[in-house]
Residue frames as a rotation matrix with the C-alpha (Angstrom) as fourth column:
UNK 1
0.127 -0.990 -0.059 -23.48
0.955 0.138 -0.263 5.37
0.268 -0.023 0.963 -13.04
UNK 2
-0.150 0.121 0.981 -23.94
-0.029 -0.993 0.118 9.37
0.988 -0.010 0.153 -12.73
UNK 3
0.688 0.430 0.585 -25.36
-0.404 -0.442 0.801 9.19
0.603 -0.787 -0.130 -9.48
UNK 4
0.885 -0.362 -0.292 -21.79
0.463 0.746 0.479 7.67
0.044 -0.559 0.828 -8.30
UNK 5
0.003 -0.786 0.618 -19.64
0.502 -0.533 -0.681 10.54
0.865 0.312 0.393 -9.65
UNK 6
0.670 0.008 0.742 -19.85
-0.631 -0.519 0.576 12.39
0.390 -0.855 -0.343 -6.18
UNK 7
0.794 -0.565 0.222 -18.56
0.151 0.538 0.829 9.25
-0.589 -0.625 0.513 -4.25
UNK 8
0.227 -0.885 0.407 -15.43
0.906 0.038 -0.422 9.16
0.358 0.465 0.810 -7.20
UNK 9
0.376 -0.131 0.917 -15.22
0.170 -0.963 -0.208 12.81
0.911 0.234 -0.340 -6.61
UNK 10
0.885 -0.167 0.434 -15.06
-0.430 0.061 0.901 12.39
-0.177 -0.984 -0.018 -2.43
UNK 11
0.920 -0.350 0.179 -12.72
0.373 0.920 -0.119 9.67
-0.123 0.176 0.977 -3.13
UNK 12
0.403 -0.642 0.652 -10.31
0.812 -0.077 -0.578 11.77
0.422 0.763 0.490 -4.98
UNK 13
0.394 -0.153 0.906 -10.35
-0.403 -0.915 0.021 14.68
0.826 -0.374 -0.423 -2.85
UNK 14
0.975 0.221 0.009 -9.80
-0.152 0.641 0.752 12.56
0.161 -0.735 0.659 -0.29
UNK 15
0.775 -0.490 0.399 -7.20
0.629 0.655 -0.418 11.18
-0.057 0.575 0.816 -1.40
UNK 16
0.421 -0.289 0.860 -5.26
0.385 -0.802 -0.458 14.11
0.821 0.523 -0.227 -2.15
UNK 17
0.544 -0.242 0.804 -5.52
-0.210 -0.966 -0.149 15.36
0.813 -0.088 -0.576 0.87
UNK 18
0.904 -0.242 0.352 -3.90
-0.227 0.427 0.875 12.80
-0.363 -0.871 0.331 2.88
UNK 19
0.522 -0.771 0.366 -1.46
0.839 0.384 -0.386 12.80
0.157 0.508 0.847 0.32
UNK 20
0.191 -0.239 0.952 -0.70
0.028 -0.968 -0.248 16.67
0.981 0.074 -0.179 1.18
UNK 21
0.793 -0.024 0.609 -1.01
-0.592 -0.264 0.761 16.29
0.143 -0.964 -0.224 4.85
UNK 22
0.790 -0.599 0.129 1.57
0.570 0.796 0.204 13.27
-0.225 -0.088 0.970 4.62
UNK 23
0.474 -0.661 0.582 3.72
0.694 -0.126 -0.709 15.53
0.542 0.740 0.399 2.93
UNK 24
0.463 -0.128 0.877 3.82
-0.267 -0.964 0.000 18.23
0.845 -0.235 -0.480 5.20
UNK 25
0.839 -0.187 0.510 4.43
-0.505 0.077 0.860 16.23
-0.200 -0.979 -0.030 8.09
UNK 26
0.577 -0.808 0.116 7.32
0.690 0.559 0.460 14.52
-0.437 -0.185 0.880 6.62
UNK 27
0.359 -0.595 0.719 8.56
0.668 -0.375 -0.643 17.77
0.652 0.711 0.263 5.51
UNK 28
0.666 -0.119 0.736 8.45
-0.705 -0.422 0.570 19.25
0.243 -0.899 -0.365 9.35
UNK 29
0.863 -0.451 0.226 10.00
0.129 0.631 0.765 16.36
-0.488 -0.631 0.603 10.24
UNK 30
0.260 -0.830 0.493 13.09
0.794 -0.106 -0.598 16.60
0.549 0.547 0.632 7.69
UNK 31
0.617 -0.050 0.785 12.97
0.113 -0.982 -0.152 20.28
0.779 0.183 -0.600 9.04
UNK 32
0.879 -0.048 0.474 13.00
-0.446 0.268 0.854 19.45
-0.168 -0.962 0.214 12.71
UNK 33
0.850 -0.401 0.340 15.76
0.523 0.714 -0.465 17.05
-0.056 0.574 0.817 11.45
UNK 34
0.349 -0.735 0.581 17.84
0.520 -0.364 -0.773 19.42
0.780 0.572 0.255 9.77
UNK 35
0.577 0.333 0.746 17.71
-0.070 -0.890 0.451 21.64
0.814 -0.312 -0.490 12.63
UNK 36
0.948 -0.065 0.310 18.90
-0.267 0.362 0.893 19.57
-0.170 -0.930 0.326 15.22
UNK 37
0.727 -0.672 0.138 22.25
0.619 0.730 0.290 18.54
-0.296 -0.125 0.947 13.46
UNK 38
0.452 -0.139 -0.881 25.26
-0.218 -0.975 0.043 20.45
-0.865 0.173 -0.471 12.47
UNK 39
0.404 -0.265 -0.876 27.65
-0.866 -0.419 -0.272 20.23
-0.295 0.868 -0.399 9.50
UNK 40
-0.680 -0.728 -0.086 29.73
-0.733 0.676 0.073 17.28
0.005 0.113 -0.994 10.10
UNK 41
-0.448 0.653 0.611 26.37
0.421 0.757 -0.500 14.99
-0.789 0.034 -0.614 10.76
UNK 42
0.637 0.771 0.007 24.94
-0.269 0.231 -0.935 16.24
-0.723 0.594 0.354 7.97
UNK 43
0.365 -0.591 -0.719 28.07
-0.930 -0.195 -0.311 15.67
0.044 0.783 -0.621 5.81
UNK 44
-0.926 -0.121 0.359 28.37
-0.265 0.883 -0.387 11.95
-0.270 -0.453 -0.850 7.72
UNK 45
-0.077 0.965 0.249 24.37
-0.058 0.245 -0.968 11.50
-0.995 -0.089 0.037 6.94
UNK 46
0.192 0.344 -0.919 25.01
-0.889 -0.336 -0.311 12.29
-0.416 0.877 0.241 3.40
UNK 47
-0.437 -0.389 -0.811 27.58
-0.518 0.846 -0.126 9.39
0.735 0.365 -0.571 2.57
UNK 48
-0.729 0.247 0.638 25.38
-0.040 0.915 -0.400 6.68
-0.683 -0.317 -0.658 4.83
UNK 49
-0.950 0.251 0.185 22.71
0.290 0.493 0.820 5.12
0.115 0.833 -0.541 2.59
UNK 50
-0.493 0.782 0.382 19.63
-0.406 -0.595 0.694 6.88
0.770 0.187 0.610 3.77
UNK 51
-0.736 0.238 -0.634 18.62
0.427 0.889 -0.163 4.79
0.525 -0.391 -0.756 6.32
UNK 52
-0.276 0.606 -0.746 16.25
0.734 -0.369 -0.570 7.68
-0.621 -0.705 -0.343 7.78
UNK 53
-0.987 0.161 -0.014 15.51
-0.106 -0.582 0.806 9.33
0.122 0.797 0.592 4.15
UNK 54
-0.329 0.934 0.142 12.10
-0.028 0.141 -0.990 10.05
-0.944 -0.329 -0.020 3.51
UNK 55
-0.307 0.269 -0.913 12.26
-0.919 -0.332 0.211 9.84
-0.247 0.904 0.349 0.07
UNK 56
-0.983 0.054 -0.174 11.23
0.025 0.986 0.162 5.96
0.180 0.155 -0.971 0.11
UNK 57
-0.563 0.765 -0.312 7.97
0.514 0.029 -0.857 7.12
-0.647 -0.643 -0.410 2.24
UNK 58
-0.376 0.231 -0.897 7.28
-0.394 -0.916 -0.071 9.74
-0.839 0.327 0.435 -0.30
UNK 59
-0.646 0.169 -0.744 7.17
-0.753 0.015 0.658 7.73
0.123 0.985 0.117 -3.00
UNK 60
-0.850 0.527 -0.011 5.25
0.526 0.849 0.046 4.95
0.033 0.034 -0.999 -1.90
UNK 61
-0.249 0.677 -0.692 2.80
0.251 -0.645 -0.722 8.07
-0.935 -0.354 -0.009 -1.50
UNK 62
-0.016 0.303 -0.953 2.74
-0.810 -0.563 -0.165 9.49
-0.587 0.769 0.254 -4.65
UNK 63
-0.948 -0.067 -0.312 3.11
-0.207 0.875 0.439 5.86
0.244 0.480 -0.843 -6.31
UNK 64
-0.495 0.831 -0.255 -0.39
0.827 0.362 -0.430 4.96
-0.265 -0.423 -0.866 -4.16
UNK 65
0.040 0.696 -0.717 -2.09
0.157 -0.713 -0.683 8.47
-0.987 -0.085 -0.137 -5.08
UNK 66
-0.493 -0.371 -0.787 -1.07
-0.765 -0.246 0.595 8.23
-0.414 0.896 -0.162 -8.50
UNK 67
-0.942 0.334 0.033 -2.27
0.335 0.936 0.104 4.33
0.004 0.109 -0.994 -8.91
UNK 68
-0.147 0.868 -0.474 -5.92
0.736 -0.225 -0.639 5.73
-0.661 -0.443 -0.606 -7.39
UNK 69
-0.043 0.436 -0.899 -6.13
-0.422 -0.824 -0.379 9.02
-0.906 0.363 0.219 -9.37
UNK 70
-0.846 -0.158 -0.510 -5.48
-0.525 0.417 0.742 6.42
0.095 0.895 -0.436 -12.97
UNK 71
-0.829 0.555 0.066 -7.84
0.519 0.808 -0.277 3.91
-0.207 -0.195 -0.959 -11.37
UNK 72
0.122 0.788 -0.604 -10.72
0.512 -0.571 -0.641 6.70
-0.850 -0.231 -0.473 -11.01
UNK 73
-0.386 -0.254 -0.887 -9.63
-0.831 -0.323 0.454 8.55
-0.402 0.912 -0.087 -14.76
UNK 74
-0.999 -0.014 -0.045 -10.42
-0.032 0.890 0.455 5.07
0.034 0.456 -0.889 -16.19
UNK 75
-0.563 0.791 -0.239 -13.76
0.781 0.414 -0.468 4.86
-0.271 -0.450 -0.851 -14.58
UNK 76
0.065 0.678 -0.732 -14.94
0.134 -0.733 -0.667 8.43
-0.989 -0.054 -0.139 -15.21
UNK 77
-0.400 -0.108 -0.910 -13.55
-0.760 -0.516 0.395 8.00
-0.512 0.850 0.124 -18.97
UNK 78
-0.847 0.061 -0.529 -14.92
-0.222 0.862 0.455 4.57
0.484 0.503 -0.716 -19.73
């Protein structure tokens, strides 16, 4: 089992960072976003239901990198 803690380790780092890079790019994009509209679309954008939020994308991220980082805690404590 020891000589598998590297791969768990890759795994996890891994992990991470595609969770970080995901973030960033949907936080340029919000930027880009924010940039491009003025007051009244963002004050019209606020009261529609989100239909172009990223907070749905986000969480299915951190929900899926969470799930994996428990899965791999389990294994390295048991």
């Amino acid at each position: 089992m020891s000589e598998m803690y590297p791969f768990y380790y890759a795994v996890v780092i891994l992990v991470s960072i595609v969770a970080l890079i995901s973030t960033i790019v949907i936080a340029k994009d919000m930027t880009k976003k924010e940039k491009e509209h003025n007051s009244e679309e963002d004050l019209e954008s606020l009261k529609a239901d989100g239909k172009n939020s990223s907070i749905p994308l986000l969480t299915t991220i951190y929900a899926i990198t969470f799930a994996i980082t428990i899965i791999l805690v389990w294994i390295f404590i048991f």
